[in-house]
C-alpha positions in Angstrom: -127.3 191.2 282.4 -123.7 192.1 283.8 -122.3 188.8 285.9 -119.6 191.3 287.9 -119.4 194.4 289.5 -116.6 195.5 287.2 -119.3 194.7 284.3 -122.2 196.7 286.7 -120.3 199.7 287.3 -118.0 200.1 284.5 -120.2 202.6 282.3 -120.7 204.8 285.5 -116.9 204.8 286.0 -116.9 206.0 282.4 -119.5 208.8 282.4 -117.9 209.9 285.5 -114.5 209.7 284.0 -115.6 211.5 280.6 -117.6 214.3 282.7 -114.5 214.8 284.7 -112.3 214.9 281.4 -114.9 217.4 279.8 -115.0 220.0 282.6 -111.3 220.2 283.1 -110.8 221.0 279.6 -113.6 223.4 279.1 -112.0 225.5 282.1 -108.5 225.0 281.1 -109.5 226.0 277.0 -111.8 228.9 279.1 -108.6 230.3 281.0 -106.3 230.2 278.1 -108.5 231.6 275.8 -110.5 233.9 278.3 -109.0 237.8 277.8 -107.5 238.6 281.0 -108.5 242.8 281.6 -107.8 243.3 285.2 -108.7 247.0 286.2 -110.1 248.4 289.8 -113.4 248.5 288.5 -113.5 244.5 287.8 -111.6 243.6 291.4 -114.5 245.5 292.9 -117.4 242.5 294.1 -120.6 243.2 292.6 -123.4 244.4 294.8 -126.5 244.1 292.2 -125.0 247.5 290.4 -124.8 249.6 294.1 -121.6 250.6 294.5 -120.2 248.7 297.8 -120.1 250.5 301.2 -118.6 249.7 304.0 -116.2 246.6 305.1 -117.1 243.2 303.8 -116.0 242.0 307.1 -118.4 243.8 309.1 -120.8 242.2 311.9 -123.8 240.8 310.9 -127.0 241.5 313.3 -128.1 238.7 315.1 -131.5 239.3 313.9 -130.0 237.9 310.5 -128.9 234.9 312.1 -131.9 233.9 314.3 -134.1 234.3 310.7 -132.1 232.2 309.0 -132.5 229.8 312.3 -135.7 229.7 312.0 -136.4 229.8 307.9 -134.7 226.7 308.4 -136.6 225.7 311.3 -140.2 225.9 309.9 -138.9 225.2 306.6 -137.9 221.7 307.9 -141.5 221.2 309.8 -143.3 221.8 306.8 -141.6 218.8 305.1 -142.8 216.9 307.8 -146.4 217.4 305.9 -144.8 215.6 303.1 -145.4 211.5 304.7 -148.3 212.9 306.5 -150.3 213.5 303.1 -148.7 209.8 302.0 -150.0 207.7 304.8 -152.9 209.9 305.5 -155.9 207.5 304.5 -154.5 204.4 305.8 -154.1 206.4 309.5 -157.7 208.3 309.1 -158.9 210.2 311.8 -155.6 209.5 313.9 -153.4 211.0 311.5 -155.8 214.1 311.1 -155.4 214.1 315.0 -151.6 213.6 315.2 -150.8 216.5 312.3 -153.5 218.8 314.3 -151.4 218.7 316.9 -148.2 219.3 315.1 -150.1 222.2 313.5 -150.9 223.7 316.5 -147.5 223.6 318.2 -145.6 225.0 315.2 -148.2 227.4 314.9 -147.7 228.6 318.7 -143.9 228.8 318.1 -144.5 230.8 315.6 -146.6 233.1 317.0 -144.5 233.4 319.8 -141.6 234.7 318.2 -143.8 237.2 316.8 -145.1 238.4 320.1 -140.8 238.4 320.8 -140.3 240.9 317.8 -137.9 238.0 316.4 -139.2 238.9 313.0 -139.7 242.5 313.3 -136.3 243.9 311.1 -137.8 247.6 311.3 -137.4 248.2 314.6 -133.4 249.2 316.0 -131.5 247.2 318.4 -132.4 248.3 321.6 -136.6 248.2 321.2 -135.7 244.4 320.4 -134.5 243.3 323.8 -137.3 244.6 325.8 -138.5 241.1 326.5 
């Protein structure tokens, strides 16, 4: 067993070091021995094999925004289920209760944004604001 935290830590400070020391070199032997073919076609950003349209800089709808909002929204809730299912026979009927609840009122926001359109990407801007 170590005595000191020099003695602790010293083998992470290596692996750390030697990980550090291995990555650098890889990309440095990568870029010196990479060929280096630059042609309009490679400059060009790949789009899954479409040829770009457009402006990369363009405006984003704000229907891609507010679904991102709210993946992230309902995709934290649901790892609220997570301690739920942990502590869930010690609570019993209370938890079943409490996580009912919870349930419900994710459920109803849910639904409500629905009933909105927020999720509705077929229809064009101006049928979305009707509420």
């Amino acid at each position: 067993m170590p005595d000191s935290y020099t003695e602790l830590y010293f083998p992470v400070l290596v692996q750390a070091l030697l990980a550090m020391a291995l990555a650098g070199g890889l990309l440095t032997v990568s870029y010196l021995l990479g060929k280096k073919v630059r042609n309009r076609v490679k400059d060009m950003p790949y789009e899954s094999g479409i040829t770009p349209t457009g402006d990369a800089r363009s405006r984003f709808s704000v229907k891609f925004y507010l679904v991102g909002m709210l993946f992230i929204l309902f995709d934290i809730e649901a790892i609220f289920l997570y301690p739920w299912v942990v502590v869930y026979r010690e609570l019993k009927m209370f938890a079943f209760v409490e996580m009912l609840v919870f349930v419900i009122l994710i459920l109803s926001g849910f639904f409500y944004i629905w009933k909105k359109g927020a999720l509705d990407w077929a229809s064009n801007e101006n049928t979305s604001r009707r509420h």
